[in-house]
LUMBA-924255 format. One record per residue (C-alpha): residue in three letters; x, y, z. Coordinates in pm, whole numbers. Layout:
# residues N
<drense 'ALA',<X,Y,Z>>
...
END
This chain:
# residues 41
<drense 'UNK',<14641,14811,10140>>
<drense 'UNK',<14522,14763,10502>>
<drense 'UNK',<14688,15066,10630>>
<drense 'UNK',<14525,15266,10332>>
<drense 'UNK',<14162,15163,10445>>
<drense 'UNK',<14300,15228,10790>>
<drense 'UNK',<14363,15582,10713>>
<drense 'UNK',<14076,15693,10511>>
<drense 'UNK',<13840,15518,10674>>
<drense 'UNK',<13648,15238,10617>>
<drense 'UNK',<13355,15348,10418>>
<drense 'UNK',<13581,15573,10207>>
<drense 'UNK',<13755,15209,10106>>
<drense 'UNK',<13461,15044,10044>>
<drense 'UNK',<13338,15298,9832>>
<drense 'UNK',<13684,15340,9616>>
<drense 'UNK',<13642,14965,9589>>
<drense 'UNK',<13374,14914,9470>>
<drense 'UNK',<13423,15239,9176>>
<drense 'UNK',<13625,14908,9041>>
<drense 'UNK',<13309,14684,8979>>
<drense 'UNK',<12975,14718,8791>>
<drense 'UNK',<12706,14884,9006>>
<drense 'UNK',<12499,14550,9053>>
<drense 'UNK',<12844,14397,9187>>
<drense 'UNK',<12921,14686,9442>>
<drense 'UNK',<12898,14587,9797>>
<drense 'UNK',<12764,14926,9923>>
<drense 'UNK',<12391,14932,9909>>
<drense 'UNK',<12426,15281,9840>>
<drense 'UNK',<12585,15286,9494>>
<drense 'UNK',<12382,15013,9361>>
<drense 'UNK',<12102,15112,9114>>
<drense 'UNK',<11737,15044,9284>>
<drense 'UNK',<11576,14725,9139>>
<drense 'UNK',<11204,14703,9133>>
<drense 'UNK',<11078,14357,9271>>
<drense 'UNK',<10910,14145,9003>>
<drense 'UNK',<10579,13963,9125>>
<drense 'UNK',<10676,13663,9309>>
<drense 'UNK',<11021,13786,9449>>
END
C-alpha cells in the first residue's frame, strides 16, 4: 500500500482515497463541496 502511494505520488493517493468516502468526509480540501458559513460560525 505504502509503496503504491510511493510510486504515484502522494497527492495522486490521497485523491484515489478519498474517491472511497463521501465528499464531506474527503481529506483533500479540493474535492469537498464548498459550504456557505451560517451566521454565527
Amino acid at each position: 500500500m505504502l509503496d503504491d502511494a510511493i510510486e504515484q505520488g502522494l497527492g495522486a493517493a490521497v485523491k484515489d482515497y478519498d474517491s472511497r468516502f463521501p465528499p464531506e468526509w474527503r481529506l483533500s480540501k479540493k474535492q469537498r463541496p464548498n459550504r456557505k458559513k451560517k451566521k454565527g460560525e
